[in-house]
N, C-alpha and C positions, 0 to 999 in steps of 0.2 A: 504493500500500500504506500509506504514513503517513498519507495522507487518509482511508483508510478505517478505520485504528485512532481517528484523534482523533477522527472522529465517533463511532464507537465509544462512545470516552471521555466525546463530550459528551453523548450519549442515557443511557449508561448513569447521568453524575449528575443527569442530570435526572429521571431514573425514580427515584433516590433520594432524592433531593427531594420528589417526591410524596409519597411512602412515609411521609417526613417527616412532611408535613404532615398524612397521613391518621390516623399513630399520635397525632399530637400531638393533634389535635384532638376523638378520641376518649378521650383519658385526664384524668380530674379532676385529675388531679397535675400537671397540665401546662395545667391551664388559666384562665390568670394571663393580665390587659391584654398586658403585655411579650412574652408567649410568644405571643399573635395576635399579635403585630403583625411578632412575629420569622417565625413558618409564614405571613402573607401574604408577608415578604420571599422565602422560599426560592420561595416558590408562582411569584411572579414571576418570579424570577431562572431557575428553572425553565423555565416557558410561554415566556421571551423564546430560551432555549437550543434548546427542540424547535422554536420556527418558523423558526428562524435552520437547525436542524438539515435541515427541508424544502427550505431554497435552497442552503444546501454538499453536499445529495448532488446535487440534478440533481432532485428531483421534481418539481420549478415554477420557472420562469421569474421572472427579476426582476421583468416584469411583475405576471407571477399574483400574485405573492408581495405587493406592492402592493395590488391589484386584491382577493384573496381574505384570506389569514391574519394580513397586518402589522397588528400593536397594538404603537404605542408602551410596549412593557411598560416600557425605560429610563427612562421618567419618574417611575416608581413608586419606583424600587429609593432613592434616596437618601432623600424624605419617608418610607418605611416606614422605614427604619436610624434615622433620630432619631426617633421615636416608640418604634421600639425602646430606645433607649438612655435616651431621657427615662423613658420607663415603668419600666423594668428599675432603675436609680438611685433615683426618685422614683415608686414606686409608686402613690400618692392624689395623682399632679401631674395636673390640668386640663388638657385640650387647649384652647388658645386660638384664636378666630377667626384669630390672625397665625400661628399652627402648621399650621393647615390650608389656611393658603395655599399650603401645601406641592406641594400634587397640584392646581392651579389649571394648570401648565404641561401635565399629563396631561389635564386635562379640553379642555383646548384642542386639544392633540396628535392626540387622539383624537375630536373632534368635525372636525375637517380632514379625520384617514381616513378616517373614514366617509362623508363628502361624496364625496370621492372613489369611495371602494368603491360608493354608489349612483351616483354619474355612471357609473362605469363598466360596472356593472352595466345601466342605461336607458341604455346607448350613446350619451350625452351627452358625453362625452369623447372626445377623439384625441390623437395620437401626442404632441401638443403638449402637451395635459394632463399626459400622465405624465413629461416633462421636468421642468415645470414643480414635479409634487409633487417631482420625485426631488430637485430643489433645494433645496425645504420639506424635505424630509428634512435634507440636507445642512444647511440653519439652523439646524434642530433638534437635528442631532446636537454643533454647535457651542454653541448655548445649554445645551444640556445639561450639556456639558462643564463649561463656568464655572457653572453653578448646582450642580454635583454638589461640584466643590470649595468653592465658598464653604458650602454646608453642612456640609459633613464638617471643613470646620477653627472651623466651629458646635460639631460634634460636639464636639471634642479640647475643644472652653473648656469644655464642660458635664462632662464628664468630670473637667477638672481643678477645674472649680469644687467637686462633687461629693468629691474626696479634700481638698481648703481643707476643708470641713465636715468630715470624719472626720479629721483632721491626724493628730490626739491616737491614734485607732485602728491608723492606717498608722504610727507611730511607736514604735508596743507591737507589734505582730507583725513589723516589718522589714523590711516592703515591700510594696505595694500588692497587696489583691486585684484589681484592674480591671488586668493585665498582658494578659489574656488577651484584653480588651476592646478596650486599645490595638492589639495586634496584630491583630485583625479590623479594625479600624479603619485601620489602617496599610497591611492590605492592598487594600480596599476602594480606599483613595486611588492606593496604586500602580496599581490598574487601572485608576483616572481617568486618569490623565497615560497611560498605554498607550494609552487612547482617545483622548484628546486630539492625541499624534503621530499615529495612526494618520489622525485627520477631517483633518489639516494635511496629509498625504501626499496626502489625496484630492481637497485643494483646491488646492496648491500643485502638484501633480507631475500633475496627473489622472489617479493611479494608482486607479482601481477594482477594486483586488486585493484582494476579501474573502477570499482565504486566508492573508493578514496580518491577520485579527480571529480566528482561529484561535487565536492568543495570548490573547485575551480571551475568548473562549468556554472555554477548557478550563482557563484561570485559577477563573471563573465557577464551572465545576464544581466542582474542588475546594473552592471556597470554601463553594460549597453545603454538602459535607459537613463544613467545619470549622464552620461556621453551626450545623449540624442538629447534631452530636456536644455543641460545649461550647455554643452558645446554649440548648439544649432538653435534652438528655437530661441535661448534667453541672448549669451553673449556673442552668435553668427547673427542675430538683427543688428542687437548694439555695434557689429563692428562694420555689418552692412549700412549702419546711419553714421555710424564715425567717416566711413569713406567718402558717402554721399556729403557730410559736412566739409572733408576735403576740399570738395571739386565745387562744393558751392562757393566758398574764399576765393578757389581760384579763378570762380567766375567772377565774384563780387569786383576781385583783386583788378581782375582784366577789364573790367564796365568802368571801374576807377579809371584806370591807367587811358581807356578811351573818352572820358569825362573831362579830364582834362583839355584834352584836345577840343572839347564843344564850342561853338559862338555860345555867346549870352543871350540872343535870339531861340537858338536848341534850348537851354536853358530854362527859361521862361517857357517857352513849350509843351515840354514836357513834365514841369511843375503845374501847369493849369491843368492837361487831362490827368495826369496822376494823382492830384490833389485832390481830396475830400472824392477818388473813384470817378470824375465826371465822366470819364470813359465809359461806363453805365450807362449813361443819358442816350437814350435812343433818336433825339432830336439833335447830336453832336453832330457839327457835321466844319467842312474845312472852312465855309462864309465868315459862320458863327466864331470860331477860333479868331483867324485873322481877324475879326472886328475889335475881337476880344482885345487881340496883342497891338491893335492900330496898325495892321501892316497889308499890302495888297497880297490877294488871296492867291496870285500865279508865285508871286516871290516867294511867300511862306511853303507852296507846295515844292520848289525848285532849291528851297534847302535843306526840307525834311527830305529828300530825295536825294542832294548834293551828303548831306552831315550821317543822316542815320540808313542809308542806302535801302530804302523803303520808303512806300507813299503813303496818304496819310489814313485811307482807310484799314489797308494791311497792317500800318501802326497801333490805330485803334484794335478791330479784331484778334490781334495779338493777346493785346492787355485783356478784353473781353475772356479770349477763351482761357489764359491763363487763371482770370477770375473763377471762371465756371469748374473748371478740375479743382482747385482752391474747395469750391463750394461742397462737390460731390466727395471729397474726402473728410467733411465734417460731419459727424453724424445728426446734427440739427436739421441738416438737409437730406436727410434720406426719405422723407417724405414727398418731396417736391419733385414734380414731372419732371424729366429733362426738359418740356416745352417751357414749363414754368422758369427753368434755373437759365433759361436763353433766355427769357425775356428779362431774367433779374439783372443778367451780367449787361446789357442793352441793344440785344439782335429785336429784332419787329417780328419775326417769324422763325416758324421751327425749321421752314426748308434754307433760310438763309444760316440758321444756327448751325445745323448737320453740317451743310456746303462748308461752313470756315473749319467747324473741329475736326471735318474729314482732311481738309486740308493743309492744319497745319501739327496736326498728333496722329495722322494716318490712319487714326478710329473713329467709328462712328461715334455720339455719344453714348447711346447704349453698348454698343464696346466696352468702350473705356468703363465705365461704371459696371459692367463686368466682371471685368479683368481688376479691378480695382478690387470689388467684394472677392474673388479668387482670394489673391493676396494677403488682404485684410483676415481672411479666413483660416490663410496658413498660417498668417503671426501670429495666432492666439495662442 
């Protein structure tokens, strides 16, 4: 009965894991270097729990299990976590040839089983054969051991190298963001040394009791879903709205840097429909402006043409549907027709509203509002 719940236990996280990785990989907001590299880890740690899950119920023999399904997945799981962790800290960090040596033990790992799985497959092997691998296994699982820790206490230096450089920041708020890091980290390790006794039972005692990695498998699980919850859903937003804060500066940065260069005509321009939204007013139009500014209506159009390389409807409808997306991502306005939220932003009609938002965000409006609820739907 406990063996049938914990396997239970271990299918059901590893079907969440998928899950994981199907949502992640489907959403723009989550699709960041650090967040692949975080959903191959689950993918794996997953894949290595359902073949492991085929030999603890009895579906296939240790042979078969050999023979047909075993991928060294274990060799993956510590190279993916520092790539994650490098990438997630140092977002524009370069993978280097000496980082990718990482999954050189996996290529190797996995070029042996397959040798195998075809010998055994062309009846090329015997009983000796699979000794033999199950030995290679047992090496494997030993090298593993020692390569998992000396990376992962890789891991902890890069980490804290990483808070060295924000000193000044961890010092103003009162305590490290990356707590939550160390602790997936922390856990990770404790599962090492769990394996590590475990491979030493099976060499020293010749206890072949895979229902003492039972321990490690449903550790695994869990770990899957604390991976999948604060790696992806909580801190892959935070660091997908970090980036998107980036590029906003840099936009801000670059609008400045062309601000400067404006006549004091643009100026004033662009202060009148900006100002208190007039852009709104579905009676704006280029007469009305120019009267506004005292200036004749061909000259004002032939420098919003000349200065902002746009006329001055395209200017307005701009700012309009800018507004309108604005709108639809408040939930105060989930109520409101899109016909409604074009007439708020200041189009006269719904065929004129469609025409501009198809035209300048490539969606319809009900698209976009869409694809927005999509989204909004994965972040939660």
């Amino acid at each position: 009965m406990l063996y049938e719940i914990l396997n239970t236990i271990l299918i059901l996280g590893s079907i969440q894991g998928l899950i994981f990785c199907f949502i992640a990989l489907y959403s723009k907001r989550l699709r960041n270097r650090s967040t692949i590299a975080l959903v191959l880890l689950i993918l794996v740690l997953s894949l290595n729990n359902i073949q492991y899950y085929f030999l603890n119920t009895g579906m296939i023999s240790l042979e078969n299990f050999f023979e047909i399904i075993y991928i060294p997945y274990s060799a993956l799981i510590v190279g993916l976590y520092y790539l994650y962790v490098l990438l997630f800290l140092f977002p524009d960090a370069k993978i280097s040839r000496k980082q990718r040596l990482l999954f050189v033990p996996f290529v190797i790992f996995l070029s042996v089983s397959l040798i195998y799985k075809i010998s055994s497959f062309f009846s090329i092997s015997d009983g000796r054969t699979f000794l033999y691998y199950e030995r290679f296994v047992d090496f494997q699982e030993f090298f593993l051991v020692g390569f998992t820790l000396f990376v992962m206490i890789y891991v902890f230096r890069l980490i804290s190298k990483y808070e060295h450089l924000r000193s000044r920041e961890i010092k103003a708020n009162g305590r490290s963001q990356l707590n939550w890091m160390k602790m997936i980290t922390m856990t990770l390790l404790g599962l090492c040394l769990i394996w590590a006794v475990f491979s030493l039972m099976d060499l020293f005692f010749n206890s072949n009791h895979y229902e003492y990695y039972y321990i490690l498998w449903v550790s695994i699980a869990i770990t899957i879903y604390g991976l999948g919850h604060l790696g992806i859903y909580h801190f892959g937003v935070q660091q997908y709205e970090l980036l998107n804060d980036k590029r906003n500066l840099k936009t801000i940065a670059e609008t400045s840097k062309k601000a400067e260069n404006k006549s004091d005509l643009i100026i004033s321009f662009e202060k009148l429909i900006t100002e208190k939204k007039r852009f709104t007013d579905s009676s704006l139009s280029l007469n009305g402006v120019a009267s506004e500014l005292d200036l004749n209506k061909t000259y004002l159009s032939r420098v919003i043409n000349s200065e902002l390389g746009t006329g001055f409807s395209d200017y307005v409808n701009r700012l309009r549907i800018e507004e309108a997306k604005d709108c639809m991502s408040v939930p105060k306005f989930n109520h409101y027709s899109l016909v409604s939220i074009g007439l708020e932003v200041g189009f006269n009609s719904k065929s004129a509203f469609n025409s501009a938002f198809k035209k300048y965000t490539g969606l319809t409006p009900s698209e976009y509002r869409e694809k927005l609820n999509r989204e909004q739907l994965v972040s939660k």
